[in-house]
N, C-alpha and C positions, 0 to 999 in steps of 0.2 A: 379523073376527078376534076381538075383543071380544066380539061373540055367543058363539064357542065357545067360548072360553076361561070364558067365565060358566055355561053347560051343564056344561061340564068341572068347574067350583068345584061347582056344584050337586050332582054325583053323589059328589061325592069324601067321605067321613068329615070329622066334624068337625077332627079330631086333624092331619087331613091339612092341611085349608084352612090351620089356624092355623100349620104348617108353611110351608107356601104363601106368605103374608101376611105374616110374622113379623117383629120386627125383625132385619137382617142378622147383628146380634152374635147371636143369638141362637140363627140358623139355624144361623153358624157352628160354634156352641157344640154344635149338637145334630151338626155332620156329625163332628166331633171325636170325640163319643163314639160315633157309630154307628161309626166309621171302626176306634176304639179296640175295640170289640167285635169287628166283623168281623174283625180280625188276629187276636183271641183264637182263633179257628174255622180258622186256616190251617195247615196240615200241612208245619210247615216240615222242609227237609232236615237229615242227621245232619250233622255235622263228616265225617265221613267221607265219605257222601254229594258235600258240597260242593269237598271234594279232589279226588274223583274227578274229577269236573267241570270242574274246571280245570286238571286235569292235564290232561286231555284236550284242550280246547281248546289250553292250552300246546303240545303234541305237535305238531295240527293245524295252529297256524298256525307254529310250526316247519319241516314238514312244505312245507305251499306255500312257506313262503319261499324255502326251497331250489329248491324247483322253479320259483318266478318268477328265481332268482339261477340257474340253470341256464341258462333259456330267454333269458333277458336277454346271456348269455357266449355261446350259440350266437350269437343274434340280432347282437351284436354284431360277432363275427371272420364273418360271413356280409356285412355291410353293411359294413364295413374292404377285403372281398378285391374286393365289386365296387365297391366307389368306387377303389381304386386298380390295377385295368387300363387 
């Protein structure tokens, strides 16, 4: 496992290794800012957008609840009438 992992360092860019290697505060430091970069490049939703969305979802699970509070009301005067014959 150590053999490849040393191939592996071998082909890798300098810039890389010392990523690699580095101390842990430091890696951290670097995922921090790559982390902070990559969010700069995210196509976030409108305000609007995001309403939408959970209205939506609001509606739907609205939506089942009733229908599990329905099927629950059958189920149950169903399971009342044959327990008491």
């Amino acid at each position: 496992m150590a053999d490849i992992k040393g191939k592996l360092m071998k082909n890798m860019p300098t810039a890389q290794k010392e990523k690699k290697e580095g101390n842990i505060l430091i890696r951290f430091w670097t995922y921090l800012k790559e982390s902070r970069e990559e969010l700069k490049k995210v196509s976030w939703p409108t305000r609007k957008d995001t309403l939408k969305g959970t209205y939506t979802v609001l509606v739907f699970t609205l939506i089942v609840a009733v229908f599990l509070g329905v099927l629950d009301y059958f189920f149950n005067l169903g399971l009342e009438e044959f327990l008491t014959r």
